[in-house]
ROMARDO-456822 format. One record per residue (C-alpha): residue in three letters; z, y, x. Coordinates in Angstrom, 2 decimals. Example, Ala and Ser with C-alpha at 12.3 -4.5 7.8 and 13.67 -1.06 7.14 Angstrom:
# ROMARDO-456822
REC   res         Z         Y         X
REC   ALA      7.80     -4.50     12.30
REC   SER      7.14     -1.06     13.67
***
This chain:
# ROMARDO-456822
REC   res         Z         Y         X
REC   UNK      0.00      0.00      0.00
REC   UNK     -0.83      3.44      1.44
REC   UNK      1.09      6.28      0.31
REC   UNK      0.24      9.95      0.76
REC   UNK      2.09     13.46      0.27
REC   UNK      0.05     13.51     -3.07
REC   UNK      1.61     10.13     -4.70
REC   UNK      5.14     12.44     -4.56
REC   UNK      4.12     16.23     -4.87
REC   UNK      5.69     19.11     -6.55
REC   UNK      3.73     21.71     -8.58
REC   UNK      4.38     24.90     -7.42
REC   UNK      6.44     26.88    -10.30
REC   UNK      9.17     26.06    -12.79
REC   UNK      6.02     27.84    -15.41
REC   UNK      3.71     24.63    -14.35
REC   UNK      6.13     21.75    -15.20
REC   UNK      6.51     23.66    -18.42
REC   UNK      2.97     23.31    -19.13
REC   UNK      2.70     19.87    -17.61
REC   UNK      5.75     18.16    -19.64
REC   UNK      4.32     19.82    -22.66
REC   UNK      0.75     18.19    -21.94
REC   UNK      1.67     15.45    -20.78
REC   UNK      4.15     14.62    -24.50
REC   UNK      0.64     16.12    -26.23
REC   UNK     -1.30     13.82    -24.96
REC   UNK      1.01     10.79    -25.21
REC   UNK      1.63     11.05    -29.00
REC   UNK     -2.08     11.63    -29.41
REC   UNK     -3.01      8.67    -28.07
REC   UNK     -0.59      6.46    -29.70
REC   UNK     -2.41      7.41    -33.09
REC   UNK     -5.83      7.08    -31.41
REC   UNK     -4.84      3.84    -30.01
REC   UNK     -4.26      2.78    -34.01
REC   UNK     -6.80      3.97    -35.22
REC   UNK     -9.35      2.80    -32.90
REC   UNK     -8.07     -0.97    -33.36
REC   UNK     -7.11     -1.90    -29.86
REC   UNK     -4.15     -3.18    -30.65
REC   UNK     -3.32     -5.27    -33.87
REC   UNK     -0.65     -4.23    -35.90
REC   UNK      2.15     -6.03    -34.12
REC   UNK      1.17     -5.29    -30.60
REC   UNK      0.76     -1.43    -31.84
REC   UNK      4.75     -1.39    -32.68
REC   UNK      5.24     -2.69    -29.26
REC   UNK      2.92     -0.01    -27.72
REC   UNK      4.87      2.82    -29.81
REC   UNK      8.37      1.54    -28.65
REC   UNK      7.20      1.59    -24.80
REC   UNK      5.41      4.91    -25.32
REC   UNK      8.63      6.42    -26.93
REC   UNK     10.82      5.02    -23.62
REC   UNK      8.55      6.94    -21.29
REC   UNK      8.37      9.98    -23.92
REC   UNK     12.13      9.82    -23.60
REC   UNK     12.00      9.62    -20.18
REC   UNK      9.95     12.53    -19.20
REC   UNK     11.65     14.68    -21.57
REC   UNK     15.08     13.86    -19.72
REC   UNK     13.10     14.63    -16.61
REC   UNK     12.21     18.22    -17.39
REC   UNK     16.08     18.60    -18.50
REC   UNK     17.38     17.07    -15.63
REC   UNK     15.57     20.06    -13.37
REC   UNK     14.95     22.64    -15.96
REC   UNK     17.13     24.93    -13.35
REC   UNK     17.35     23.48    -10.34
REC   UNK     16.08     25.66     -8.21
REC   UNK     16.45     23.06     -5.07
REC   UNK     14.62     20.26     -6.11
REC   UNK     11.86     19.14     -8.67
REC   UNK     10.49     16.44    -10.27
REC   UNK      7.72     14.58     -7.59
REC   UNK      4.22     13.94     -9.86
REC   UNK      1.50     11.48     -7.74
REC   UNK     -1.72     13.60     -8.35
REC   UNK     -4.02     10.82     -6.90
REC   UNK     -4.86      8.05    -10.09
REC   UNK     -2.02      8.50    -11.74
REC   UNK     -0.94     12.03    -13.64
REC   UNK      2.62     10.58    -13.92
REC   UNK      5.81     10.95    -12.46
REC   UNK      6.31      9.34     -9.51
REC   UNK      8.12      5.87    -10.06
REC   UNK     11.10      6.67     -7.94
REC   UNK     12.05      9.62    -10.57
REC   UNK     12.79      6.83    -13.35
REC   UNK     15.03      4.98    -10.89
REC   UNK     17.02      8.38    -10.21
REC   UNK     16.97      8.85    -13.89
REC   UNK     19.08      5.46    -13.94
REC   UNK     21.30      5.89    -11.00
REC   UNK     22.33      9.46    -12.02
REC   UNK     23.41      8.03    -15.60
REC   UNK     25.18      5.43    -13.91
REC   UNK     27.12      8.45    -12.63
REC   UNK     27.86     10.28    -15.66
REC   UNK     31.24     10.50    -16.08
REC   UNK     31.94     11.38    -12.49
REC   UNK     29.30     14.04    -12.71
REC   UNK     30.52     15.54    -15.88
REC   UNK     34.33     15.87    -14.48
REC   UNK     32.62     18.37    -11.92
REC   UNK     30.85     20.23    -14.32
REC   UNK     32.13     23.27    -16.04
REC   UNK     33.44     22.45    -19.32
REC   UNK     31.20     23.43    -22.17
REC   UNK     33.77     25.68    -24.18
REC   UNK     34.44     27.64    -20.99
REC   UNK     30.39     28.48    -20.23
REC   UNK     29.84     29.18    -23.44
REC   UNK     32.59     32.36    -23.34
REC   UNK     30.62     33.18    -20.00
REC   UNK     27.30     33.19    -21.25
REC   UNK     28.56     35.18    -24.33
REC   UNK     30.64     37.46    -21.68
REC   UNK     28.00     37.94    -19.44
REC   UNK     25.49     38.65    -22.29
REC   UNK     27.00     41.10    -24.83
REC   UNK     29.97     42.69    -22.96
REC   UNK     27.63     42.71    -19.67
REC   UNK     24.56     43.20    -20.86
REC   UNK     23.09     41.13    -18.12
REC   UNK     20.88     37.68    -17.72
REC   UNK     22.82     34.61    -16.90
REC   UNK     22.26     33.54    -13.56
REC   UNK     20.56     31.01    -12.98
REC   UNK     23.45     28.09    -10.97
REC   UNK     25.00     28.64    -14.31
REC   UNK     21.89     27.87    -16.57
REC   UNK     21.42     24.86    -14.53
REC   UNK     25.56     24.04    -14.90
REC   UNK     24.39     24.14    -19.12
REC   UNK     21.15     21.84    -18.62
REC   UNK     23.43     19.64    -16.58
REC   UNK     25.93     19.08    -19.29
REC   UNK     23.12     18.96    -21.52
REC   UNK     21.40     16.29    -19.51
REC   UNK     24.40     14.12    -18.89
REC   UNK     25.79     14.34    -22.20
REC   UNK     22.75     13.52    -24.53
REC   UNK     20.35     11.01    -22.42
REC   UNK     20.88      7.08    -22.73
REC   UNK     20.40      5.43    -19.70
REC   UNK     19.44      2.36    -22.20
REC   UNK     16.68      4.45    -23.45
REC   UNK     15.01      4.96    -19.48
REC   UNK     11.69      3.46    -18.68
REC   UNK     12.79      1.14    -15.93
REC   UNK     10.53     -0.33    -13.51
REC   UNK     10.35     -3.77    -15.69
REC   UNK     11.50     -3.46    -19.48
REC   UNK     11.76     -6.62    -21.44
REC   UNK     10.63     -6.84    -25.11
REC   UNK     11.90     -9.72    -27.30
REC   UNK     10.43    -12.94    -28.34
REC   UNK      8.57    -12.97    -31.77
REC   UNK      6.46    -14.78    -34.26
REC   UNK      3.09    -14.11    -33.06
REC   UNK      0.69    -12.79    -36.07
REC   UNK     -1.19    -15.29    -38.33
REC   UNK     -4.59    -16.22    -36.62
REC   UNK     -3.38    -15.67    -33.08
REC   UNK     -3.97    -17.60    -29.97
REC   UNK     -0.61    -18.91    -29.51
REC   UNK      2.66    -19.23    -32.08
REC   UNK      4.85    -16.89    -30.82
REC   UNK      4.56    -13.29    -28.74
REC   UNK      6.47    -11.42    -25.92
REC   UNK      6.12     -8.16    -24.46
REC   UNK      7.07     -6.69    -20.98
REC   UNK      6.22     -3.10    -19.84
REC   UNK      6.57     -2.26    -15.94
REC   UNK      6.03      1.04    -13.60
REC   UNK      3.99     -0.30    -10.50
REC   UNK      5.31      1.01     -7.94
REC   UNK      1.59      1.52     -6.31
REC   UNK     -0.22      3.23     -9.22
REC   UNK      2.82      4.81    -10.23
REC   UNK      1.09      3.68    -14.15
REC   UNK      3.00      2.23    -16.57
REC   UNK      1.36     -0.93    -18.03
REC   UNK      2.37     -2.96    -21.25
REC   UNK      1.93     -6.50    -21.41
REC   UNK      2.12     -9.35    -24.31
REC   UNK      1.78    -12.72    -24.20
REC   UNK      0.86    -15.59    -26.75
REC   UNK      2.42    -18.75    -26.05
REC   UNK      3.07    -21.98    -27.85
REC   UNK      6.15    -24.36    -27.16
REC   UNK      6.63    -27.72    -28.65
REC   UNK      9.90    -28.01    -28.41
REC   UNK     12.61    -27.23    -31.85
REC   UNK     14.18    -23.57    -30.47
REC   UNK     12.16    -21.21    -28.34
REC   UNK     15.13    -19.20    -27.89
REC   UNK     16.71    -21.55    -25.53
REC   UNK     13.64    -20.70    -23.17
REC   UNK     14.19    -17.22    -23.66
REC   UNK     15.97    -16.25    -20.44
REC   UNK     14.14    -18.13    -18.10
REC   UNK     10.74    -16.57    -19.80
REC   UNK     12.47    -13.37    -19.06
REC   UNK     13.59    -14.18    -15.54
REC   UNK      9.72    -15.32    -14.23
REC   UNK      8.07    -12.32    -16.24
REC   UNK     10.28    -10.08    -14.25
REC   UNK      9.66    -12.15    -11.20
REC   UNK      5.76    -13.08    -11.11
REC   UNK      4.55    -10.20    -13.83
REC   UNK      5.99     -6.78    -12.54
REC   UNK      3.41     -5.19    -10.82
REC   UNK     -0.23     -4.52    -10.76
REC   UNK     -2.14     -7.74     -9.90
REC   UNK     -5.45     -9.67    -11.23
REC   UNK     -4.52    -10.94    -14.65
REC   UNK     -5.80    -14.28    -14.42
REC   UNK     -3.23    -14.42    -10.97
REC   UNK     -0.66    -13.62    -12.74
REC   UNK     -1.20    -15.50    -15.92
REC   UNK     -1.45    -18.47    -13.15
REC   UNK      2.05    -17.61    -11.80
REC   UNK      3.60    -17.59    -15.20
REC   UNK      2.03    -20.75    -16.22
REC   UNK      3.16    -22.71    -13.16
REC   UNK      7.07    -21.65    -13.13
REC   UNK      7.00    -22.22    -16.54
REC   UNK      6.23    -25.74    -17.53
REC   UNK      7.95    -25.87    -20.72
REC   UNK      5.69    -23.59    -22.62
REC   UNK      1.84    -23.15    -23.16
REC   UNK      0.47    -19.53    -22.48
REC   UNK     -2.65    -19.02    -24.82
REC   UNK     -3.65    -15.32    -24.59
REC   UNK     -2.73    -12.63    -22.20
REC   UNK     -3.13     -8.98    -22.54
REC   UNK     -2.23     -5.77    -20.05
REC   UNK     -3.10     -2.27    -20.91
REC   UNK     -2.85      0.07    -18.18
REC   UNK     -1.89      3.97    -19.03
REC   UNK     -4.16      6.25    -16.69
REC   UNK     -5.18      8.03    -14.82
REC   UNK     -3.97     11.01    -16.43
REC   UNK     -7.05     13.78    -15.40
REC   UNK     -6.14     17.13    -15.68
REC   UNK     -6.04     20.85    -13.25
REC   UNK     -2.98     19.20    -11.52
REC   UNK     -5.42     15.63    -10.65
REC   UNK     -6.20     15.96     -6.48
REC   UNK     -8.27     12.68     -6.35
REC   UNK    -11.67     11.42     -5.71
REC   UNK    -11.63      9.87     -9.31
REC   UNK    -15.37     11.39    -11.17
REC   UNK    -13.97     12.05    -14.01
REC   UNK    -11.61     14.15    -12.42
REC   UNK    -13.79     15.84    -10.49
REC   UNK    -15.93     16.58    -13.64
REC   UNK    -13.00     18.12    -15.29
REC   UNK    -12.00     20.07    -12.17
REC   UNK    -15.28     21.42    -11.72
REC   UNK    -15.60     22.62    -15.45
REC   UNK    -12.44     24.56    -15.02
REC   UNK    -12.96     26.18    -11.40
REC   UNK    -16.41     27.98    -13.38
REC   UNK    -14.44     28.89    -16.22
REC   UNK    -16.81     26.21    -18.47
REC   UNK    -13.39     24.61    -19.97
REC   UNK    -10.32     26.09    -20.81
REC   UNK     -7.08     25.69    -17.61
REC   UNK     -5.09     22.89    -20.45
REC   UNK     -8.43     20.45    -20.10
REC   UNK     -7.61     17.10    -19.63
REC   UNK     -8.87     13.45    -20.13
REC   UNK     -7.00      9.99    -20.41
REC   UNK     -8.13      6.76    -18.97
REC   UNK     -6.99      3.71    -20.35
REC   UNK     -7.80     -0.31    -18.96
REC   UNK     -7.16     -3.06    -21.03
REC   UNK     -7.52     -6.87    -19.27
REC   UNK     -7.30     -9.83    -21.18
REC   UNK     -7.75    -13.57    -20.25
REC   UNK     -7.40    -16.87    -22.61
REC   UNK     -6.79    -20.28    -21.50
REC   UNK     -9.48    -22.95    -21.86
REC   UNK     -8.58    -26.78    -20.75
REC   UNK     -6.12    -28.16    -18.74
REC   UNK     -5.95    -29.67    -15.27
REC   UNK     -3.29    -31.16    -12.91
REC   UNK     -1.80    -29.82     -9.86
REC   UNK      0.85    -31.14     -7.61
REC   UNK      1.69    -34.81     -5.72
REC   UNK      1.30    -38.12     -6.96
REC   UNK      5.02    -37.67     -7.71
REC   UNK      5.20    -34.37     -9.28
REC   UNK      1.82    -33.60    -10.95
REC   UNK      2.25    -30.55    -13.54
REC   UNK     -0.41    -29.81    -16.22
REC   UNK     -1.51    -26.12    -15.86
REC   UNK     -4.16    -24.02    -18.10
REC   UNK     -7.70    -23.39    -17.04
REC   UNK     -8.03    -18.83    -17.51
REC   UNK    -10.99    -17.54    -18.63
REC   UNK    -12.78    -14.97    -16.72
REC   UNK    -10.46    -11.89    -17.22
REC   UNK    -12.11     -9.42    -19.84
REC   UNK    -12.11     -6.05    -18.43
REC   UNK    -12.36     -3.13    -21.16
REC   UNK    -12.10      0.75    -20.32
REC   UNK    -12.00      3.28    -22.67
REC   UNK    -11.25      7.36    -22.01
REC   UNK    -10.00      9.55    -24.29
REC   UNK    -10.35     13.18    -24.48
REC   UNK    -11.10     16.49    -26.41
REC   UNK    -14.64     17.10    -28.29
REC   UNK    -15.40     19.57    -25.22
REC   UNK    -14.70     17.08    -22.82
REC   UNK    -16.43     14.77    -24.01
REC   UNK    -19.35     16.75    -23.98
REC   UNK    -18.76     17.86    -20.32
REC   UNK    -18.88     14.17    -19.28
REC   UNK    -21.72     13.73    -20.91
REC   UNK    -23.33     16.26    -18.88
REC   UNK    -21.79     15.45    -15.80
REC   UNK    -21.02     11.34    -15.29
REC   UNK    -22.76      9.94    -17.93
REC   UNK    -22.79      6.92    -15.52
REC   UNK    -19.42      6.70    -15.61
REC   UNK    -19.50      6.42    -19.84
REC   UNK    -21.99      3.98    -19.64
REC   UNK    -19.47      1.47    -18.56
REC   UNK    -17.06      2.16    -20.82
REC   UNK    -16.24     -0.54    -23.85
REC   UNK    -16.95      2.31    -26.26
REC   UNK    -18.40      5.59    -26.44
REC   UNK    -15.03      8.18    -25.37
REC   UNK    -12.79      8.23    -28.01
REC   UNK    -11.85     11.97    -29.57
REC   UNK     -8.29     13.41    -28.86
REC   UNK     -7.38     16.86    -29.73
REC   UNK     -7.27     20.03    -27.65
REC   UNK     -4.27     20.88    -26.18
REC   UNK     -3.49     24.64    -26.76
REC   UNK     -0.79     25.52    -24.36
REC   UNK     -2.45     27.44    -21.53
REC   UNK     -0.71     27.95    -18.22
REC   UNK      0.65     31.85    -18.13
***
């Protein structure tokens, strides 16, 4: 893996992560409906997609509280692929809640700052400073985020009945944060098991997704992985949808799309808050069966299918237009023609 000052960069003004936390929760709610509406997902694996995008959403949103004020540090963004926060911001999200109470004990108490803000303000007639405004979004920050609520790097979703006319009879989820891409990706898996109570496989399912599915990888590798450490059970179907890039004025890669969008707003053809959103979905089925192993130990395994690649990109009428104009190629590959979002109107002051 090569990392560069880009996968962990700060924008340069409080004003900018304003506009970026605000496009970036635009964008995520909008494609949660598009996502819908467009069909790729059925209606159970769309639940799953809303509860995953509503971690990250919360996520995010306890980001920009976390350094609303701080005037010595701020949230690291990986401009190269991604859009998103940099994966090590979700694991200080979850250490500094682990924290909490020792952090609020050396935090002014909230009756006391309010008299000062109400001191400094009326009797004063002056602006609060701002250590103290950052005191307030610390109390703020440590008081009202759930550190059950964080997208981790690997989150767990629960074993169900898979829908009627599915590939397997039941259906699991998993979402991770590769560490690489710094992309979150959601997962599900149709399975079948013969045996009277699936839920006595549940934690060792758990325990090999986390192990063998918690990073970015070829899908039919991992289904492999999953299949061989876990014998008991018959993996059918296989899906990952990866989230991004994100492309917007912040983007600094090599990505065409990007560059496209870039372009358009360094000649003033599109408006600053431009942006597009890439999206990958893989899927691979098994087929027959074969056997691995010794003489002694032979274990049946599933044959995967070729894994299905689909890419889709999402982005205002304007946009789409623009990329048109610009990398057709690059639409010409897509599954579908781009897929309309709204505009964002928030534009960067």
């Amino acid at each position: 893996m090569i990392t560069t000052p880009l996968d962990s960069a700060e924008l340069n003004s409080k004003e900018q992560y304003v506009f970026y936390h605000k496009m970036v929760d635009f964008v995520l709610k909008e494609l949660i409906v598009r996502v819908q509406q467009q069909g790729l997902c059925n209606h159970q694996e769309l639940l799953i997609f809303k509860q995953y995008s509503d971690l990250l959403l919360y996520s995010i949103e306890a980001m920009r509280i976390k350094y609303m004020y701080d005037d010595e540090d701020n949230m690291k963004v990986d401009l190269t692929d991604s859009g998103f926060p940099n994966y090590l911001e979700f694991r200080y999200l979850f250490n500094d809640l682990e924290l909490r109470n020792q952090y609020l004990d050396k935090l002014t108490d909230t009756h006391t700052l309010k008299e000062e803000f109400l001191d400094t303000l009326l009797k004063k007639k002056q602006p609060v400073k701002r250590d103290r405004l950052f005191q307030a979004s610390s109390i703020v920050y440590y008081k009202s985020v759930n550190q059950q609520y964080i997208f981790n790097k690997f989150v767990q979703g629960k074993i169900v009945e898979a829908p009627k006319n599915s590939n397997g009879e039941h259906l699991t989820s998993w979402s991770f944060y590769d560490v690489s891409t710094n992309r979150p990706y959601i997962c599900y898996m149709y399975f079948n098991y013969e045996g009277n109570r699936i839920m006595d496989q549940k934690e060792k399912i758990y325990q090999v997704l986390k192990e063998s599915a918690d990073r970015e990888m070829s899908l039919d590798t991992m289904a492999y992985h999953i299949d061989r450490k876990l014998p008991e059970i018959e993996p059918k179907h296989i899906k990952r949808i990866d989230l991004g890039p994100f492309h917007n004025v912040f983007a600094k890669d090599e990505n065409e799309i990007t560059h496209a969008i870039l372009s358009g707003i360094a000649q003033k053809d599109i408006p600053l808050e431009s942006y597009a959103f890439s999206v990958k979905i893989d899927e691979v089925f098994s087929g027959d069966t074969f056997r691995e192993g010794n003489f002694f130990s032979k274990q049946t395994l599933q044959k995967w299918s070729e894994v299905i690649k689909q890419k889709y990109v999402f982005a205002p009428h304007r946009i789409i237009q623009l990329l048109h104009n610009q990398v057709p190629e690059v639409l010409h590959k897509l599954a579908k023609q781009p897929i309309q979002l709204a505009d964002f109107n928030s534009p960067l002051k």
